[in-house]
N, C-alpha and C positions, 0 to 999 in steps of 0.2 A: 571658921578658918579664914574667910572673908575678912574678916575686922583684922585680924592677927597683920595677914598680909598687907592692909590700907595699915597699920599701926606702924608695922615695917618699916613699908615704903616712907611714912613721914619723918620718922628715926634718922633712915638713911639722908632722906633731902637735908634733914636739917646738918646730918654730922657734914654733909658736902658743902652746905651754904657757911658753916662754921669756918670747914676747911680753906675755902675760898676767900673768904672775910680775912683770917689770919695772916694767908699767903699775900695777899694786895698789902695789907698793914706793913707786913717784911718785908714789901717789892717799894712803900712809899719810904720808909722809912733807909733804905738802902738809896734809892736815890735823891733823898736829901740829902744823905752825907755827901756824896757826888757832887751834888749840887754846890753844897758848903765850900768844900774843894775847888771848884773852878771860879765859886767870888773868891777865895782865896787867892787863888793863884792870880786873877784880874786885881785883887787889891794891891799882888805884890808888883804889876808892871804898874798899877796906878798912882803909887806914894813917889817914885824918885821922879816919873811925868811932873806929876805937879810941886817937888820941892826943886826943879831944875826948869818950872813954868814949861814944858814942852808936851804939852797936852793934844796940840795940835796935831805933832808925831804919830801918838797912838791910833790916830782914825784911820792910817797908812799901815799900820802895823798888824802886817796877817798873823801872827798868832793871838793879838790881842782882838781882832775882827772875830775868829775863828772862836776864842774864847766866849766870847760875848754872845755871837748863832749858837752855841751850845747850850748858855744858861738860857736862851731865849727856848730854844726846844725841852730843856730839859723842865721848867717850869711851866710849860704848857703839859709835857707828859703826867706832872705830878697832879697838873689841875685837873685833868684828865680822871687820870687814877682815884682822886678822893673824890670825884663827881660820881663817878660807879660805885666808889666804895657808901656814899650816901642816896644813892639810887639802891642797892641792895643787887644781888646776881640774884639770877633767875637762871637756874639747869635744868 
């Protein structure tokens, strides 16, 4: 009965540690699109800056500040994220 229960138990760890593994992959992969999305939207204040040379503009310009603290966290979260997801979870 012993074994049965130690057999169990490693069953479960594993379907959890699977579980987990998947959920991070759909949490990195979700915010990379994110991520995609805000250089986007910084590409689109970046193209008319620089075809109208007013680049200087931009450093003044809180949504484009604002823009940029965003991708700056959001690409530490994801380095984050894949650093555990290559560490492996431990429950």
């Amino acid at each position: 009965m012993k074994n049965m229960t130690e057999t169990w138990n490693k069953i479960k760890s594993g379907a959890l540690n699977c579980a987990s593994t998947m959920l991070n992959k759909v949490s990195i992969a979700t915010e990379e699109s994110r991520l995609k999305s805000k250089y986007e939207a910084l590409g689109r204040r970046l193209l008319p800056a620089l075809e109208n040379d007013a680049l200087d503009e931009l450093k003044n310009d809180p949504d484009v500040v604002e823009l940029v603290g965003c991708i700056s966290e959001m690409r530490k979260r994801i380095r984050d994220m894949k650093k555990q997801e290559k560490n492996g979870f431990h429950l």
